[in-house]
N, C-alpha and C positions, 0 to 999 in steps of 0.2 A: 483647601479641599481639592480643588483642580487639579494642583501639582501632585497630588497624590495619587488621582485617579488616572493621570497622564504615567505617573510610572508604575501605576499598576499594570494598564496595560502594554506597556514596552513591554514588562518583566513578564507578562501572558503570552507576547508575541513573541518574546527568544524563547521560552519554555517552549509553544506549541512547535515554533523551526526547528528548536533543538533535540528535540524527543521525535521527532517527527522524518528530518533526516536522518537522526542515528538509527530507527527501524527500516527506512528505506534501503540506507545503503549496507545492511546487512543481505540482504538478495543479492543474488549475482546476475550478470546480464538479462541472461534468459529468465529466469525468475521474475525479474524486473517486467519483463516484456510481458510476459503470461498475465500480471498484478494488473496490468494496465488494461487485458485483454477483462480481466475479471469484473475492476472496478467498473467497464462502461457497461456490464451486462450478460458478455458474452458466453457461452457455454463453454465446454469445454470441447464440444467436438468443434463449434465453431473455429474455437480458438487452433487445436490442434492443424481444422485445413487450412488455415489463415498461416500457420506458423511455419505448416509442413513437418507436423510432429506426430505422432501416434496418439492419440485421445490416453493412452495410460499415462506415458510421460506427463502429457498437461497434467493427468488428477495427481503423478509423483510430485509435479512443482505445484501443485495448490495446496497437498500436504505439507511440504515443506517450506510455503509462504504462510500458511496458519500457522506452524510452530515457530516459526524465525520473528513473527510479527506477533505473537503472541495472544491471536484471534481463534474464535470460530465458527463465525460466520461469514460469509461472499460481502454481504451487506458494510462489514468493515475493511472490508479493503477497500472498496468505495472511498469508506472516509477519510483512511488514510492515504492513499495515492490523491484525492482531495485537497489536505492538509498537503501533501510535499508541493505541489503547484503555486 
């Protein structure tokens, strides 16, 4: 029974890496960057003066971090930039 549950969870810990990096590294840099800004909170203007970006640009990379990530809500990018650490 142990040996079972020992490679259950292997096989739950490469699924959750494997699915987990493959939606990260769909982002590009900057995307990446903005995800990060998201996950700890941060708004979008914050982010923008933080980034030195236009507050539109940020909402274009949050738009297109929810469809790439296949989320939508802020709340999951949380989880997911969570999961990649």
């Amino acid at each position: 029974m142990a040996m079972v549950q020992l490679l259950s969870k292997r096989n739950e810990d490469y699924w959750k890496e494997t699915v987990t990096n493959a939606a990260v590294k769909v982002l590009s840099a900057r995307e990446y960057l903005v995800a990060e800004q998201m996950a700890l909170g941060s708004t979008n203007a914050a982010i923008a003066t933080q980034l030195k970006l236009s507050p539109n640009t940020v909402a274009t990379y949050a738009r297109r971090i929810f469809r790439k990530l296949g989320i939508t809500r802020r709340s999951q990018i949380a989880q997911r930039m969570h999961l990649a650490q």
